[in-house]
C-alpha positions as CSV (number, residue, x, y, z in Angstrom):
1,X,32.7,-32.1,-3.5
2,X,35.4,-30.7,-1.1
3,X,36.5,-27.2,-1.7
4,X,40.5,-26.7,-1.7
5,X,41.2,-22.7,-0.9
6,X,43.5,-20.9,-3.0
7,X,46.6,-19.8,-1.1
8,X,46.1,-15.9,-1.2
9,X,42.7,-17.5,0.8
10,X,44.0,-19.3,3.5
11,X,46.1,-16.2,4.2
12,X,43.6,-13.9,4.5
13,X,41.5,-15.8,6.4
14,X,44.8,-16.5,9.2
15,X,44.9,-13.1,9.0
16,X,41.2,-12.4,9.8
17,X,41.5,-14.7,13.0
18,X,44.5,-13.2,13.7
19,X,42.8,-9.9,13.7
20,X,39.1,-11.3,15.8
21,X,41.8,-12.9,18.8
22,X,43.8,-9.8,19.2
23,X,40.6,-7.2,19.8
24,X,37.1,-6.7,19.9
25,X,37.1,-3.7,17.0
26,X,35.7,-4.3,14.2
27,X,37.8,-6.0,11.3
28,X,37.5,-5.5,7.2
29,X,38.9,-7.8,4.6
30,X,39.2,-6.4,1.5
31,X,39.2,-8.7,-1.0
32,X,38.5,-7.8,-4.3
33,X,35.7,-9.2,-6.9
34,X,36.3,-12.5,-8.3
35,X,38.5,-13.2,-5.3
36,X,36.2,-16.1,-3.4
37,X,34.4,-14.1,-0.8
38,X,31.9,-16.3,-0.8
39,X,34.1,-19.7,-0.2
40,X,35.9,-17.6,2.0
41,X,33.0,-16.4,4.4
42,X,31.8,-19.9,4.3
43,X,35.5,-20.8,5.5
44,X,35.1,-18.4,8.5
45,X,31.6,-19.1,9.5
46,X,32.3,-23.2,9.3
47,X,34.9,-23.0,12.5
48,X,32.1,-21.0,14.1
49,X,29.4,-23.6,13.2
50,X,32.4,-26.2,14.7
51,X,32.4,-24.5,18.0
52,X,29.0,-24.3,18.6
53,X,29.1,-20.8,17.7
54,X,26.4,-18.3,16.4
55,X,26.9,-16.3,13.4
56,X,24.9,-13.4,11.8
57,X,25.8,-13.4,8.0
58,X,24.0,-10.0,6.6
59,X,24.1,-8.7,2.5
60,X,21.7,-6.6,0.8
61,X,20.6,-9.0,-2.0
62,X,18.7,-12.0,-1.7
63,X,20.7,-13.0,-4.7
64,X,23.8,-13.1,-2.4
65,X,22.0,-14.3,0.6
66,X,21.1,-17.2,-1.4
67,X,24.7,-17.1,-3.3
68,X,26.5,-17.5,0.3
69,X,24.6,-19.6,2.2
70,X,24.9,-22.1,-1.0
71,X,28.8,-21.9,-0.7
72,X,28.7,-22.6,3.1
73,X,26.9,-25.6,2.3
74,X,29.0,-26.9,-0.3
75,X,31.6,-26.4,2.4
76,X,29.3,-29.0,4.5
77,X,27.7,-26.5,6.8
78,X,24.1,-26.2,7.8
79,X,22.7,-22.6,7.4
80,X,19.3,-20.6,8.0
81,X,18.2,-18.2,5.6
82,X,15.9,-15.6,7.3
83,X,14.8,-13.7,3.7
84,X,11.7,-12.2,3.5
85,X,12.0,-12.0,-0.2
86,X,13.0,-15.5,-0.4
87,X,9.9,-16.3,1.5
88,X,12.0,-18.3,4.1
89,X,12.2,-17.1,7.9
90,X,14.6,-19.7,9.5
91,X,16.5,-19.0,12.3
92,X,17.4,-22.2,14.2
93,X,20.8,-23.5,13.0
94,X,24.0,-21.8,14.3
95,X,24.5,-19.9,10.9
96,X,22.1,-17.6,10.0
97,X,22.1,-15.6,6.5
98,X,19.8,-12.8,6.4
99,X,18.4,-9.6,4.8
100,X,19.2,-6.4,7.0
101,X,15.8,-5.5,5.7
102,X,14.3,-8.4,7.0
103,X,16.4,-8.7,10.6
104,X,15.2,-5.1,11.5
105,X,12.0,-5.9,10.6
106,X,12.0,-9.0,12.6
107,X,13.1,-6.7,15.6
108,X,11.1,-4.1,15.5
109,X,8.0,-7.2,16.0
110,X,10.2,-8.9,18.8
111,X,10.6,-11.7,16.8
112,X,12.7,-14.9,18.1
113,X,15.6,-13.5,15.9
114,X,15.9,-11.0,17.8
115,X,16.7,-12.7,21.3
116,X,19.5,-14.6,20.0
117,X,22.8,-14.1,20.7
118,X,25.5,-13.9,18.2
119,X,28.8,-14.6,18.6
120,X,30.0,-12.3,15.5
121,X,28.0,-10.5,12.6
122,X,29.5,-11.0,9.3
123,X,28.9,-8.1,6.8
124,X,29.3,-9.4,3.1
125,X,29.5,-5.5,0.6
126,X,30.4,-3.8,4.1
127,X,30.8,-0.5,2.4
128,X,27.2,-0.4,1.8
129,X,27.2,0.6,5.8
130,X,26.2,3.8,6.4
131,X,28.0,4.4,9.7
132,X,28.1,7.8,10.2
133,X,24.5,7.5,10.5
134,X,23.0,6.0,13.6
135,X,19.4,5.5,12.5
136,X,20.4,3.5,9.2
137,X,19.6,0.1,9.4
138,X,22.7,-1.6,9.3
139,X,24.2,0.2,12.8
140,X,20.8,-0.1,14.4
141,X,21.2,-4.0,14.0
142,X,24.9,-3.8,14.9
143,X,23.9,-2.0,18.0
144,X,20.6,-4.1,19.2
145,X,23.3,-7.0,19.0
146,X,26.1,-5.6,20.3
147,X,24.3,-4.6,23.6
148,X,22.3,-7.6,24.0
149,X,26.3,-9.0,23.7
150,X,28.8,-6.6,23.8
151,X,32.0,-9.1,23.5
152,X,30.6,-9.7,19.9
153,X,32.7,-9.2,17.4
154,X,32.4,-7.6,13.8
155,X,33.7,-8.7,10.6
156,X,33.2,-6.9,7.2
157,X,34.1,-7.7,3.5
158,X,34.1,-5.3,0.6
159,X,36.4,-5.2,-2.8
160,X,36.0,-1.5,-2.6
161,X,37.0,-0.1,0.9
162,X,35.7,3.5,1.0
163,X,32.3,5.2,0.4
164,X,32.6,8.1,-1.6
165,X,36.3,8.7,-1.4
166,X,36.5,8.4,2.0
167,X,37.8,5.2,3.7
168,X,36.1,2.7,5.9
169,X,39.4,1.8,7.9
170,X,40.7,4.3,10.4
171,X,40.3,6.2,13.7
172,X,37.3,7.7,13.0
173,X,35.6,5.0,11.0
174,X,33.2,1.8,11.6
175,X,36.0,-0.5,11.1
176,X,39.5,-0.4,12.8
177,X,41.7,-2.9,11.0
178,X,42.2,-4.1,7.5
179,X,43.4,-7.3,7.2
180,X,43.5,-9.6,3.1
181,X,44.2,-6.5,1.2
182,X,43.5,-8.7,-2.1
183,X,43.6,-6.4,-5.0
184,X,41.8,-7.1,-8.7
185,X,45.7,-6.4,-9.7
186,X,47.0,-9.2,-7.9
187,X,44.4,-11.5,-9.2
188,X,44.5,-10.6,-12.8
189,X,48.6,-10.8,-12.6
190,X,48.0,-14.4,-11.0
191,X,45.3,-15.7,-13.8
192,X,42.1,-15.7,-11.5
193,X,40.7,-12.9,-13.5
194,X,40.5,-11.4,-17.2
195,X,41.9,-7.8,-17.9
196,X,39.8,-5.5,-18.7
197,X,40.2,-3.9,-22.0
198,X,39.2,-0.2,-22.2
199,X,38.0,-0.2,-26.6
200,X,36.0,2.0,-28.6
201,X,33.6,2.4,-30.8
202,X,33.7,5.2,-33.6
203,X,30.5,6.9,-32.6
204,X,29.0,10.3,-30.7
205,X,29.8,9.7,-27.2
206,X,27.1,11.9,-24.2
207,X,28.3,15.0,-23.0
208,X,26.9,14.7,-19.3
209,X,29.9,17.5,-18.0
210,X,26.5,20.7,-17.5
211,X,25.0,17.7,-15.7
212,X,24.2,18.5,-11.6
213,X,25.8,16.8,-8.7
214,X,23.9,16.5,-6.1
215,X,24.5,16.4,-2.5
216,X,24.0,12.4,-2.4
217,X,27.1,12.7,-4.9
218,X,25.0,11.4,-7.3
219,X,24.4,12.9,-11.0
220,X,20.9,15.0,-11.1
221,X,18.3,12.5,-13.1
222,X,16.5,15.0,-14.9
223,X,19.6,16.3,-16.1
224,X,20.8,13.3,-17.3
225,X,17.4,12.7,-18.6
226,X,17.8,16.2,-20.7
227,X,20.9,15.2,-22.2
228,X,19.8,11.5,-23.3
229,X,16.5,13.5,-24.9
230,X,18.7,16.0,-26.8
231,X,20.7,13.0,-28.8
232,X,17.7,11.0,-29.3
233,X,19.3,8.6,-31.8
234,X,22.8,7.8,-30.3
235,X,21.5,5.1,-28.0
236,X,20.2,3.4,-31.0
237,X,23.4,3.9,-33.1
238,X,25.6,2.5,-29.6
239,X,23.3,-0.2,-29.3
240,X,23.2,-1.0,-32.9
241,X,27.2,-1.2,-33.2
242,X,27.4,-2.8,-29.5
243,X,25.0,-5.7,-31.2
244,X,27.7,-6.2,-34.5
245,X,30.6,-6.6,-31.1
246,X,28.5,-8.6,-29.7
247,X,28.2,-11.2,-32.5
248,X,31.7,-12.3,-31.1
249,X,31.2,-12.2,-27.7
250,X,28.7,-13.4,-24.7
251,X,26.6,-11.2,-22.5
252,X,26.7,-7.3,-22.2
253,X,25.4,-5.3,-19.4
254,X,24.3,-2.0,-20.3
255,X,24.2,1.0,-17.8
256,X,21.7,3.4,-18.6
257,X,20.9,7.2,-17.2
258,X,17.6,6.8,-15.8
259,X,14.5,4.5,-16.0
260,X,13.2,6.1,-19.6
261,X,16.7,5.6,-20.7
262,X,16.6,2.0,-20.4
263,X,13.7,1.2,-22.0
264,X,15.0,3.1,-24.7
265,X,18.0,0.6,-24.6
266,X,15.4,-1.9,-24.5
267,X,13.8,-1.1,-27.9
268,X,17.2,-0.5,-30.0
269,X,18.1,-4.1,-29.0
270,X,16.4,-7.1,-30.2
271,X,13.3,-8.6,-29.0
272,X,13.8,-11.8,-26.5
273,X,18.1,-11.1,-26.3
274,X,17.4,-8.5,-23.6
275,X,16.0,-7.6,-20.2
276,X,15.8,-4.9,-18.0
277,X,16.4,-5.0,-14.3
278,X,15.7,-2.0,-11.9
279,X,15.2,-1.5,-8.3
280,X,11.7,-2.7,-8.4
281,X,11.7,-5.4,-10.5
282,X,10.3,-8.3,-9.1
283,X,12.8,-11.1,-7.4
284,X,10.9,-13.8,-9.7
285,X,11.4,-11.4,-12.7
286,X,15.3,-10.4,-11.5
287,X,16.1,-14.0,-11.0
288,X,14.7,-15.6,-14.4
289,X,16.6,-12.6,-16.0
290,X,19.8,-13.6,-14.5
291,X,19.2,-17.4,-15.2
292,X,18.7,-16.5,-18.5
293,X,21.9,-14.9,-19.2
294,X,23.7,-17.8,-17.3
295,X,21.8,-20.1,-19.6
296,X,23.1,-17.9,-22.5
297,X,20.0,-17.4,-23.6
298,X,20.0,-13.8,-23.6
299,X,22.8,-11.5,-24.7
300,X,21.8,-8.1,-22.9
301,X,21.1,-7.2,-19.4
302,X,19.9,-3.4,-18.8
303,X,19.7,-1.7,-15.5
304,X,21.2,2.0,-13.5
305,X,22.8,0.4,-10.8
306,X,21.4,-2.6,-9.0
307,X,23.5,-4.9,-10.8
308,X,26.9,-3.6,-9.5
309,X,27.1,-6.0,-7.0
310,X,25.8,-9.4,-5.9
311,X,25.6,-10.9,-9.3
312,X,27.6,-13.6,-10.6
313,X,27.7,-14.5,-14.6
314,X,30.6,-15.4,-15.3
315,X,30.0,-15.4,-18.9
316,X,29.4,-12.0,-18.8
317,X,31.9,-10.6,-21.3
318,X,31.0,-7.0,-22.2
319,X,30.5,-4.3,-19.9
320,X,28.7,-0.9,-21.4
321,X,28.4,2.6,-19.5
322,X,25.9,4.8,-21.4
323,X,25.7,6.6,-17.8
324,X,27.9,8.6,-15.8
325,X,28.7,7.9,-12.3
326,X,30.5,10.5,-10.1
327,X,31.7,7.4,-7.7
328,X,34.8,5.7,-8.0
329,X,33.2,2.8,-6.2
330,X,29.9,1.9,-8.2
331,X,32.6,2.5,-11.4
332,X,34.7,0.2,-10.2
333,X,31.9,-2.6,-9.3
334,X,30.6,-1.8,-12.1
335,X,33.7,-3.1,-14.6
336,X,34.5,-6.0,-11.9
337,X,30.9,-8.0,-12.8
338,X,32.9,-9.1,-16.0
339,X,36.2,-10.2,-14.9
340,X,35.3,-13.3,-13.8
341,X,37.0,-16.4,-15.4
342,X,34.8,-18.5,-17.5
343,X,36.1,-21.2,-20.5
344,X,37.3,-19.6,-23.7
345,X,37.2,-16.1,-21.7
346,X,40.2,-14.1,-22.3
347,X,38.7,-10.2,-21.1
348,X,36.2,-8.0,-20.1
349,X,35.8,-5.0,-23.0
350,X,34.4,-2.1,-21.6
351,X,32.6,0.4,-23.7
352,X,32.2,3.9,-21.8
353,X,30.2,6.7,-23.7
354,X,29.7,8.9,-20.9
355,X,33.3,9.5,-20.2
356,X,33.7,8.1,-17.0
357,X,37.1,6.7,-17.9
358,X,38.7,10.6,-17.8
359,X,36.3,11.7,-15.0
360,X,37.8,8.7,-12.3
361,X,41.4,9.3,-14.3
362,X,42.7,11.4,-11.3
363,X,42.5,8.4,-8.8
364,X,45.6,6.1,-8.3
365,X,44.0,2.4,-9.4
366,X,46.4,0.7,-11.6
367,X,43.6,-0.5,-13.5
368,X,42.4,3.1,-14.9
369,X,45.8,4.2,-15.1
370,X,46.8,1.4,-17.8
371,X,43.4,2.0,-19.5
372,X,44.6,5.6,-20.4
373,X,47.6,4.9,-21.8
374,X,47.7,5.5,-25.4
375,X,48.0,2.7,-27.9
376,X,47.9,2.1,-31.4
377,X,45.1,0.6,-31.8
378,X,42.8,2.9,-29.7
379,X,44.6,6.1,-29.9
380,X,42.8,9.0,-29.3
381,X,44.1,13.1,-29.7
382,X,46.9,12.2,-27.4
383,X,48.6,16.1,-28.5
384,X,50.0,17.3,-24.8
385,X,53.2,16.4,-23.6
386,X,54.0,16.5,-19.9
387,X,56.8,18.1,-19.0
388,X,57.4,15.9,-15.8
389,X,57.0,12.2,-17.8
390,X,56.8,13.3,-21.1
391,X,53.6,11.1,-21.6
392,X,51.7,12.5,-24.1
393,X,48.0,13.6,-23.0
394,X,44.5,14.2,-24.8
395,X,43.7,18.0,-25.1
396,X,41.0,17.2,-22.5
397,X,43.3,16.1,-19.9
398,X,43.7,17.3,-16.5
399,X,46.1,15.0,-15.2
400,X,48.9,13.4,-17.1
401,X,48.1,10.0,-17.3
402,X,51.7,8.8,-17.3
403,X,53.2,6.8,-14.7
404,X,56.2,6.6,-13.2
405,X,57.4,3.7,-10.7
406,X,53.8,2.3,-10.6
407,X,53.0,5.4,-9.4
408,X,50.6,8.1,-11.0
409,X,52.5,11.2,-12.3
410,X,51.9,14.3,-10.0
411,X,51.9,16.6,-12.9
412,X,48.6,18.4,-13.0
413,X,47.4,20.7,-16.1
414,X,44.6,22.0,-14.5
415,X,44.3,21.8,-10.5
416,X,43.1,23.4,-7.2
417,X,45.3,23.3,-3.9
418,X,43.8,22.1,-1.2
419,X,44.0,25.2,1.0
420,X,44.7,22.8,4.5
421,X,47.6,20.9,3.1
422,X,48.7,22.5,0.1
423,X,48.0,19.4,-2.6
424,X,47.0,19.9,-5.5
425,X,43.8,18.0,-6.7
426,X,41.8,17.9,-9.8
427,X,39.9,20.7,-10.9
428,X,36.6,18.6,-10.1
429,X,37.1,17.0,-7.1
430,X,35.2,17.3,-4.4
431,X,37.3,15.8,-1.4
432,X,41.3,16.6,-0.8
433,X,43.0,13.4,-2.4
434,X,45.2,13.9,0.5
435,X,43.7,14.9,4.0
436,X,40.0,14.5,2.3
437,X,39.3,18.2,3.4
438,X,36.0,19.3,1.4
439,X,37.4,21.6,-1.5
440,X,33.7,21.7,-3.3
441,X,30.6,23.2,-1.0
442,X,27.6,20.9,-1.9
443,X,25.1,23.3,-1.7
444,X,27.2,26.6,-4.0
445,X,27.0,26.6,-7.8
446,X,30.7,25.2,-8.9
447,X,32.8,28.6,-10.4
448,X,35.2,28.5,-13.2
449,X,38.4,27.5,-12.0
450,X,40.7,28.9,-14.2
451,X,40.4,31.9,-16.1
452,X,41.5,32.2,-19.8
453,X,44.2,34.5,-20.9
454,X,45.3,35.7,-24.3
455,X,49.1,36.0,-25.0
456,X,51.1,37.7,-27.4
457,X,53.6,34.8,-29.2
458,X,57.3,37.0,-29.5
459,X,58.6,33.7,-31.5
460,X,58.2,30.2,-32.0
461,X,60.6,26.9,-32.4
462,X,59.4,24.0,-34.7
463,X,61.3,20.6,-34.0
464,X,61.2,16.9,-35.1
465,X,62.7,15.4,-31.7
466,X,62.6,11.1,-32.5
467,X,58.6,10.6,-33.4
468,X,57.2,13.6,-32.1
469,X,56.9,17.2,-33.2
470,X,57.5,19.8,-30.7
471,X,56.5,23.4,-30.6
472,X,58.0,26.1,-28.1
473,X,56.1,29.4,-28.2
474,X,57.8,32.0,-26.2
475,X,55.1,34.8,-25.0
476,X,54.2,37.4,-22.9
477,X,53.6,34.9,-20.2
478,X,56.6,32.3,-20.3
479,X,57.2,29.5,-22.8
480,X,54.2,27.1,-23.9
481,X,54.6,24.1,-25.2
482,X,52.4,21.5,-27.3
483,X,53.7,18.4,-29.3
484,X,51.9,16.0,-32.0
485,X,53.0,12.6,-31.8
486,X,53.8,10.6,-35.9
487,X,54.4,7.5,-34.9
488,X,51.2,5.9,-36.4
489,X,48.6,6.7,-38.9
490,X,46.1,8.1,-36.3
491,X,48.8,10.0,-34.2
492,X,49.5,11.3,-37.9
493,X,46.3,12.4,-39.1
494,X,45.6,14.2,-35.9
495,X,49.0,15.9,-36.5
496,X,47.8,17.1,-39.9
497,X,44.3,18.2,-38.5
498,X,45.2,20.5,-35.8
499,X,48.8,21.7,-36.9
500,X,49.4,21.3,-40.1
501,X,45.9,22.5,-42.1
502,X,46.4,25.7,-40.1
503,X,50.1,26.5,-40.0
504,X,51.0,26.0,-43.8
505,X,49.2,28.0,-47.1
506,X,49.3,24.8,-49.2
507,X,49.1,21.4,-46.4
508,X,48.0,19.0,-49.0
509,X,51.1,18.6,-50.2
510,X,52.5,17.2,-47.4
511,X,49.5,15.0,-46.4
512,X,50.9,11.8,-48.0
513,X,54.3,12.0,-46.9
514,X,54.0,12.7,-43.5
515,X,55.1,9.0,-42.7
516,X,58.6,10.2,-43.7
517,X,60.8,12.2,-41.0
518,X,62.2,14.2,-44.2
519,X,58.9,15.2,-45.2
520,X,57.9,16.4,-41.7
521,X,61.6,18.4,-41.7
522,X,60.7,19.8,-45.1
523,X,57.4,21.1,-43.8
524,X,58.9,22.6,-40.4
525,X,61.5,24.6,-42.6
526,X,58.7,25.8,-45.2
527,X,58.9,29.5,-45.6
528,X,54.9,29.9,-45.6
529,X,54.8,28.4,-42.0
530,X,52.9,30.5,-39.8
531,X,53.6,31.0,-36.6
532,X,50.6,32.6,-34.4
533,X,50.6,36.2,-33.2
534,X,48.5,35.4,-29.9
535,X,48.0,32.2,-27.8
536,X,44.6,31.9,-26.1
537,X,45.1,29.4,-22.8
538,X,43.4,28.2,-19.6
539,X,46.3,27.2,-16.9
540,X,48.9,25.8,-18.7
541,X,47.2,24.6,-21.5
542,X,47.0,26.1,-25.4
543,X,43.3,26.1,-26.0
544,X,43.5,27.8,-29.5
545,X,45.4,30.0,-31.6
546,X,45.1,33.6,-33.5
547,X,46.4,34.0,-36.7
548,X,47.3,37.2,-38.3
């Protein structure tokens, strides 16, 4: 069955010919997940295979080896796989799809492989190359090839252009030019994937925030391992409201701590709906798992990370983080494995309990950026105005999540300069958002950044401005400022928790009539409103206040 190439393809891959013609540096197409790599490396290698060309097609997984080299023969070419874990070691047709693991393998034994010359090496999950390092085995194949050939050329793909948050494109990196540039937002607008949708459920979330980072960037295991072990029944209590979610929905994968943490998963779930897959599970166990849960016979699939890329369900409906991940990236690849289309598929919901969401909230993706906004439905203590946007902001924030002209607003509640070019960045970031200058040494115990201050309140104003109430405290250090949004229910009962229970002698009274501006005007007038005698605050931010 011919395959017709969607337009935002054919342009990308002009583009990538364009790119191979005008230079022998190495190229990148970003193309996001969802977007057709797989049809669209196929595309590229077939004019190769046409020409009498050979081409080195290397990916991690032998899930994707055997994903791509299927799509290039469904675009009528005739490929090699050369898989060790596929048990298949062919290498005589013009198009090659391979194992990195099993190419330097077949090297270091002088094996036939390893005397051909290719005319390009095509690198499908190209951020996974570790270039900065010359003994990893990705740039020791590019270099055995590259000097047996050295007019070869390089092509990478990724949906996530940067390793850690640094990019792969530039001067000083692998790859020199970027060519595709197709974003998850331009293939949601366009209908070729579901939106994600950032829900809830009304339970204990982890607190992973005295968790390590270590120098990898990674969270510390045995940390996380301490913190799943002090709340030993919240997994079960996730699991058992994920499973009444569930009831209306597909397949969920789970992302769990640590290896303990998903057989804990395991047990809360029930018996024959869920697997687990880790980094040493079997290719004959990983691959009846994932048939499964394209069969549909199995709801839950359980893992850390080996599932964040190379796996296609499209079913897959449900995405749940009871882990925390300190990379943007695996975060990101993470949420993409459910936006796939599939029939009667509208979104992906994505459950985070390990607040991931508000850790990757100071990075400009469109995609987080609308999953903070505030909504009815999901509304959470949204009680900080910004004084730049006037978005209002959780008590936790550190950014304001408002946006203005598709842009992320620059106002920061708590922040570090970067002490080269003067930006300010978020309080926990590790890399200058700017000039990626490292603000964080690896190796030193992170210091408070901000120290807390008590200030004396002279006076206070109380105001009803639209559907908000705002507060002015002028003090000993300048004027403060907090507002309590009324405009629903929640917004409302939030109001009454943290204002007006401690501000007025009597509060109940007002409790039911709080829906009603003239109530809320009667309750700012009252003459047994308090008005706190000291403000205690970190940065900008009112973190409690002293009553006389």
């Amino acid at each position: 069955m011919p395959v017709t190439l969607r337009p935002y393809q054919e342009d990308a891959i002009k583009e990538t010919f364009t790119a191979l013609k005008e230079s022998d540096e190495p190229v990148l197409m970003e193309s996001s997940v969802g977007s057709g790599k797989s049809i669209m490396i196929g595309s590229i290698v077939k004019r190769f295979e046409d020409q009498d060309k050979r081409v080195l097609c290397l990916v991690n997984s032998s899930e994707l080896v055997r994903n791509n080299s299927q799509a290039f023969k469904d675009l009528g070419g005739s490929p090699s796989i050369f898989c060790a874990s596929l048990d298949l070691k062919e290498y005589t047709n013009n198009i090659i799809f391979a194992t990195p693991q099993s190419v330097i393998s077949a090297i270091k034994n002088n094996h036939p492989i390893s005397q051909i010359i290719f005319n390009i090496i095509v690198v499908d999950e190209a951020h996974g190359i570790n270039y900065t390092a010359e003994s990893s085995i990705f740039m020791r194949i590019l270099r055995h090839y590259k000097q047996a050939y050295p007019p070869m050329r390089l092509l990478g793909l990724t949906g996530t252009a940067f390793r850690g948050s640094t990019s792969i494109v530039g001067e000083n990196a692998l790859f020199k030019t970027q060519v595709g540039n197709i974003s998850t937002q331009y293939l949601i607008k366009h209908g070729f994937l579901v939106k994600p949708n950032f829900g809830g459920i009304e339970t204990e979330s982890y607190d992973f925030s005295k968790c390590k980072i270590k120098n990898t960037g990674e969270f510390n295991g045995r940390d996380l391992q301490v913190e799943v072990n002090s709340k030993k029944r919240l997994t079960w209590e996730i699991l058992q409201s994920l499973q009444i979610i569930m009831q209306s929905r597909n397949i969920c994968m789970v992302f769990c701590s640590t290896r303990p943490h998903c057989f804990e998963a395991l047990e809360a779930l029930p018996k024959n709906e869920a697997r687990v897959i880790l980094g040493d599970t079997s290719d004959d166990e990983r691959n009846e798992s994932l048939t499964l849960a394209r069969q549909k016979k199995i709801k839950y699939l359980i893992s850390i990370n080996c599932l964040m890329t190379g796996v296609n369900i499209t079913a897959l409906d449900c995405i749940a983080w009871l882990r925390p991940t300190s990379s943007l990236l695996l975060y990101i690849q993470g949420i993409g494995r459910g936006l796939r289309l599939h029939e009667g598929k509208t979104d992906c919901l994505v459950l985070d309990f390990a607040g991931n969401l508000e850790r990757h909230g100071d990075i400009d993706n469109p995609i987080i950026n609308e999953a903070l906004q505030p909504t009815e439905e999901t509304e959470k203590d949204y009680v900080i105005l910004c004084h730049d946007c006037k978005t209002m902001n959780t008590e936790h924030a550190r950014r304001c999540i408002g946006v203005i002209n598709d842009k992320r607003c620059e106002h920061y509640f708590e922040f570090k300069n970067c002490p080269i070019c003067d930006i300010k960045n978020d309080s926990t970031a590790r890399y200058c958002r700017n000039c990626q200058h490292e603000l964080i040494d690896p190796n030193s115990k992170l210091k408070k950044l901000y120290r807390q201050f008590t200030t004396g309140v002279i006076t206070a104003t109380y105001n009803l401005h639209g559907q908000s109430v705002v507060v002015n405290y002028a003090t000993d250090h300048g004027v403060f400022t907090e507002s309590y949004s009324v405009h629903s229910d929640r917004a409302r009962n939030i109001f009454y928790a943290k204002f007006v229970r401690f501000h007025i002698e009597k509060p109940s009274q007002y409790y039911m009539g709080l829906k009603y501006p003239n109530t809320i005007k009667k309750l700012l007038e009252d003459k047994s409103l308090k008005t706190p005698s000291q403000l205690v605050c970190e940065a900008d931010v009112i973190k409690r206040k002293i009553f006389l």
